[in-house]
C-alpha positions in Angstrom: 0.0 0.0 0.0 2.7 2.3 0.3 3.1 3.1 4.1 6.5 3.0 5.1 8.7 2.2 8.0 5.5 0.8 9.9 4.8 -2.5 11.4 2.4 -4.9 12.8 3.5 -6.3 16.3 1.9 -9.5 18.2 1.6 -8.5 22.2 1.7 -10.8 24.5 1.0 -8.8 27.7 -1.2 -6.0 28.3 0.5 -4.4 30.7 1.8 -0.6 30.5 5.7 -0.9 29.9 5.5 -3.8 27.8 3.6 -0.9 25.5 6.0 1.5 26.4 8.6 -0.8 25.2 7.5 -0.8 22.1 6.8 3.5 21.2 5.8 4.6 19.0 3.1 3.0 19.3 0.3 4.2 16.7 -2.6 2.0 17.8 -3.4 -1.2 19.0 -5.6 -4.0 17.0 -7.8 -6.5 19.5 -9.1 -9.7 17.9 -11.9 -11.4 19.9 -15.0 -13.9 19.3 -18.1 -11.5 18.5 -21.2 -11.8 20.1 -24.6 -10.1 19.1 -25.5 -9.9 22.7 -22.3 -8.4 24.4 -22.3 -6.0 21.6 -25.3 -4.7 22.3 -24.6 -4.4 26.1 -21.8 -2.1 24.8 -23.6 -0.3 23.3 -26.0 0.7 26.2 -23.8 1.3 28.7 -23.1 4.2 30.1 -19.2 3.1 30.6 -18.6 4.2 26.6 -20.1 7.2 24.5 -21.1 5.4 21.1 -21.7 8.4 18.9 -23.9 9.1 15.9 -22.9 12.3 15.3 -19.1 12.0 13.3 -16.4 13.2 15.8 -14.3 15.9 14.4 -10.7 15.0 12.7 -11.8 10.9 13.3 -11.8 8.9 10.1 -14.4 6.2 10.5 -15.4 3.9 7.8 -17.9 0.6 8.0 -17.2 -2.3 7.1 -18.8 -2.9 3.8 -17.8 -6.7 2.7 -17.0 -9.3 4.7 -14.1 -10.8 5.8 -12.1 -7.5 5.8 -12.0 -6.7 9.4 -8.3 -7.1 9.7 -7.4 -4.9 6.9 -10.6 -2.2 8.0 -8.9 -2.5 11.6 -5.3 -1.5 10.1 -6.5 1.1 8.0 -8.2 2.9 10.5 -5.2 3.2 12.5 -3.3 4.5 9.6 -6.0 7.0 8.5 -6.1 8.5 11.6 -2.5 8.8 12.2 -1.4 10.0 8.8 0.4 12.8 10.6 2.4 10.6 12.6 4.1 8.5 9.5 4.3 8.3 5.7 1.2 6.6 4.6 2.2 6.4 1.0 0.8 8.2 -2.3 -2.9 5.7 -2.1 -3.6 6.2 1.0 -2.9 10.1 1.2 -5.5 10.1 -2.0 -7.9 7.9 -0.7 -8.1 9.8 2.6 -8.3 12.9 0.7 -10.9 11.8 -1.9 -13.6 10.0 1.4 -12.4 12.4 4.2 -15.9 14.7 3.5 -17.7 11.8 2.8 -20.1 9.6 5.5 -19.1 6.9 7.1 -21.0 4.1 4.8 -19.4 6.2 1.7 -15.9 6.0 3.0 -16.5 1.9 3.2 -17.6 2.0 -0.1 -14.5 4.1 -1.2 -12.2 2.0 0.6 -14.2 -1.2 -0.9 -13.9 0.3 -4.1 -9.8 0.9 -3.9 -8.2 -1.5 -6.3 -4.6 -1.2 -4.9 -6.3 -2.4 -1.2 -8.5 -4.3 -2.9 -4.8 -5.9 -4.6 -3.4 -5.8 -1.7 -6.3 -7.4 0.6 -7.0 -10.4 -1.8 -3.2 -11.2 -2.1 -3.1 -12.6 1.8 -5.8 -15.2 1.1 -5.7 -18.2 1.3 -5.5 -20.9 -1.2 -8.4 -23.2 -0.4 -8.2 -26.9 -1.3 -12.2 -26.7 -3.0 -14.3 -24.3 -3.8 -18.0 -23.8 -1.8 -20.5 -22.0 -3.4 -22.6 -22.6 -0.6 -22.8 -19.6 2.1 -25.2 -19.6 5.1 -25.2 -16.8 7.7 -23.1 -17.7 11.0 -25.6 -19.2 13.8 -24.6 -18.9 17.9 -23.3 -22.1 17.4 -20.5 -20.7 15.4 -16.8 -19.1 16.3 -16.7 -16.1 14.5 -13.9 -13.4 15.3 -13.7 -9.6 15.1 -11.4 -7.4 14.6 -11.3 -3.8 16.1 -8.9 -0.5 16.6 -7.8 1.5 19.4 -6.3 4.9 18.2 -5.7 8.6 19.9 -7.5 11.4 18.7 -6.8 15.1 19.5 -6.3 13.6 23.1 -9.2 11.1 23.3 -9.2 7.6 22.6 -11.1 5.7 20.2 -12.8 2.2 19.6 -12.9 1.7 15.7 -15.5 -0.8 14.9 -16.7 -0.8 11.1 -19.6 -2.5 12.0 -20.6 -0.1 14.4 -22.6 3.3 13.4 -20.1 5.4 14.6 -16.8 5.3 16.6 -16.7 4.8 20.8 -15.3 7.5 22.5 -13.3 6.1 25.4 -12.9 9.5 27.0 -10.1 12.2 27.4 -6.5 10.7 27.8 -3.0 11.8 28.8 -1.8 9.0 28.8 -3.4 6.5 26.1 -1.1 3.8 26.5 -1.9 3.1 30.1 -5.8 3.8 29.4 -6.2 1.7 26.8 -5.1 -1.4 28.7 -7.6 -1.0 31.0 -10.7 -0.9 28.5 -9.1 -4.1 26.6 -9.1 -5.6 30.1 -12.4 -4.7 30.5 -13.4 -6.0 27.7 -11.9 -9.2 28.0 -13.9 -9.1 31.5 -17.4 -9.6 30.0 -16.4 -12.9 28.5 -16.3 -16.4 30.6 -13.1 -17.3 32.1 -13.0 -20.4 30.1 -12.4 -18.2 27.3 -8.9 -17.3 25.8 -9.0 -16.6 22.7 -8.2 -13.1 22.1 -5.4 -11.6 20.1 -3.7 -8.1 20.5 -1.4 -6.4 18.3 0.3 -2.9 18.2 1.1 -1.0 14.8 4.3 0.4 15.6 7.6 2.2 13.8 9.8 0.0 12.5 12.2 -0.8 15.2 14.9 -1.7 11.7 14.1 2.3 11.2 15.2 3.2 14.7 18.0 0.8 15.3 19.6 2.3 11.5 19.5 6.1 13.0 20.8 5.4 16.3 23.5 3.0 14.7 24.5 5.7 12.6 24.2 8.7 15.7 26.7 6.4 17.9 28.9 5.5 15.0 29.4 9.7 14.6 29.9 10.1 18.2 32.8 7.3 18.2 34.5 9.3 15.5 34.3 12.2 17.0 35.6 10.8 20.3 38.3 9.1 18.9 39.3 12.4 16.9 39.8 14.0 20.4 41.4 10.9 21.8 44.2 11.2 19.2 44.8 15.1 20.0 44.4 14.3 24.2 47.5 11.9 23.0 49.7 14.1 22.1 49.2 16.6 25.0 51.4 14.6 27.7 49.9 17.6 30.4 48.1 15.5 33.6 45.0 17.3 32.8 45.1 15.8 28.9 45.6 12.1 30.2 42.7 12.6 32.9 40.2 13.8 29.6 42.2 11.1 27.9 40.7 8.5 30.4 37.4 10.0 30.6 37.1 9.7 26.6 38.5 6.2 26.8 35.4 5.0 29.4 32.4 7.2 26.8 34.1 5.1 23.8 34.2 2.1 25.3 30.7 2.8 26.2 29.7 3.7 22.9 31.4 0.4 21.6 29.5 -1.5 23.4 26.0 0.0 22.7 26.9 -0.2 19.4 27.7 -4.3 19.7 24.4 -4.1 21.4 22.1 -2.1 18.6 24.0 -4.3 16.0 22.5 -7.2 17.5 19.2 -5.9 17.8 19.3 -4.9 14.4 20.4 -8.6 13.5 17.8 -10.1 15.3 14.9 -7.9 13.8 16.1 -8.5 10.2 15.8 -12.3 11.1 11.9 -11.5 12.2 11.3 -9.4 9.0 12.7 -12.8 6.9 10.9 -14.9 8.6 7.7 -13.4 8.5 8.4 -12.9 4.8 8.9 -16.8 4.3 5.9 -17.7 6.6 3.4 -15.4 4.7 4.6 -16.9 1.0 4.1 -20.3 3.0 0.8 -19.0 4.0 0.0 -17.9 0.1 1.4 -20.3 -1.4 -0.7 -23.4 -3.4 0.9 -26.7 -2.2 -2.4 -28.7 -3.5 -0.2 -29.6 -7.0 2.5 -30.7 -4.9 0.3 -32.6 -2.7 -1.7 -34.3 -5.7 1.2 -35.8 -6.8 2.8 -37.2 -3.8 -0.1 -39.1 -3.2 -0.3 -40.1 -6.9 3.1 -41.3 -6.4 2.1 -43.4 -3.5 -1.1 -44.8 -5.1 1.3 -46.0 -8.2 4.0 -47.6 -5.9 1.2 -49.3 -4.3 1.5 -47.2 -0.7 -1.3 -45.1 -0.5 -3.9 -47.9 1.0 -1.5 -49.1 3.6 -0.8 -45.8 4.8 -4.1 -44.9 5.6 -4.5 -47.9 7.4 -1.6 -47.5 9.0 -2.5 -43.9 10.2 -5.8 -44.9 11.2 -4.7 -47.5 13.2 -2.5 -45.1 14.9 -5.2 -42.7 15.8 -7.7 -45.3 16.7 -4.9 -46.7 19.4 -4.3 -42.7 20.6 -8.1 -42.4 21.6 
């Protein structure tokens, strides 16, 4: 899409400095099972101001198609803190093009973007047969929702597409630290039995970060050493005491610097991996699976295989 130098982060802890640890932090995605009958409880209470009327400088889109929540739940964060990063050329368009519009327009805008719409579709998954059968979900289903958490001119926002309009949270100073506690709260209303919930925080890219401050200490260690030299050739007692104390800063520095190079290491192995897992994730091993087991049924292995295997799992029950 064009937005640089941002990422997606999985949390694994709600708690304030984990957040901290992590700034900037732009806004925070929470996946959970959706229930008709806790969101409607949200809606009536008085805990949270769900409000009809658009709030000022807060781009809010519904959710038009389904199946989009995740990418609906990114964008919002990135419309709404385009200030904040580089968004890229579509985006800046797009926000331009919807930002006078009402909310059900803007979802139709964004459903109508053929770069998201490019982008969106090229993250699904290859499915082994095709169903032309769809039925609405029942209560007997799992089905999972995605929603935003994002400042806004010092209040803090709950961005639901399928919502009418966003929930205001409230003033905040301190966002980070008030947000856990509605995602806690939320988490509250369900059973203690249940655990699946996902969190994840759009951030900077820590690679971003890690470059600049790599490149800051790398400056200061030539600078230092410059002066080392010159301390050198002064043999007064008050050059070798500077001489000492510019020795300890650059063997400081040499160390950080060990330390950021790591880090740096370490978060370009993430970025790789994640870039193998999601062509794993897209990619259509049904050829490659069609013929291994046509292999096996030519060699004769296929049948004794399977009742091999479900031997096995009969013996496991």
């Amino acid at each position: 899409m064009g937005v640089k130098d941002v990422q997606v982060e999985e949390l694994y802890s709600l708690d304030t400095e984990t957040l901290r640890a992590m700034e900037p932090v732009y806004g925070l995605i929470f996946l959970f099972k959706w229930r008709p009958t806790t969101a409607g409880a949200r809606a009536s209470s008085s805990s949270v101001d769900l409000q009809h009327d658009q709030p000022e400088n807060v781009y809010f889109a519904h959710q038009i198609i389904q199946n989009a929540c995740a990418t609906q739940a990114i964008l919002s964060i990135l419309m709404n803190r385009e200030n904040d990063m580089d968004i890229g050329a579509t985006l800046k368009n797009l926000r331009s093009f919807s930002i006078d519009l009402p909310p059900d327009m803007r979802g139709l805008a964004l459903t109508n973007c053929d770069e998201l719409r490019t982008v969106h579709n090229s993250f699904q998954r290859i499915e082994s047969f095709l169903n032309d059968i769809h039925r609405p979900a029942t209560e007997d289903d799992d089905v999972f929702h995605f929603v935003s958490y994002v400042p806004v001119n010092g209040r803090l926002y709950e961005l639901d597409g399928l919502k009418p309009a966003p929930i205001d949270h409230g003033a905040t100073d301190d966002w980070l630290t008030d947000v856990s506690s509605v995602i806690q709260n939320r988490i509250n209303e369900y059973s203690q039995t249940e655990i699946r919930f996902n969190l994840m925080a759009v951030t900077s890219d820590p690679r971003r970060q890690l470059a600049e401050r790599i490149t800051s200490v790398d400056a200061d260690i030539s600078r230092l050493a410059a002066h080392l030299e010159t301390l050198k050739l002064n043999d007064a007692m008050e050059s070798r005491e500077e001489a000492n104390r510019v020795e300890s800063q650059l063997g400081a520095l040499n160390y950080e610097r060990r330390v950021l190079i790591s880090r740096a290491a370490v978060e370009g192995d993430k970025f790789d991996r994640y870039k193998f897992e999601n062509s794993l994730r897209k990619h259509n091993f049904i050829p490659l699976i069609y013929q291994l087991l046509r292999g096996m049924a030519q060699k004769g292995e296929l049948i004794p295989a399977i009742e091999k295997n479900k031997g096995q799992a009969k013996s496991s029950q």
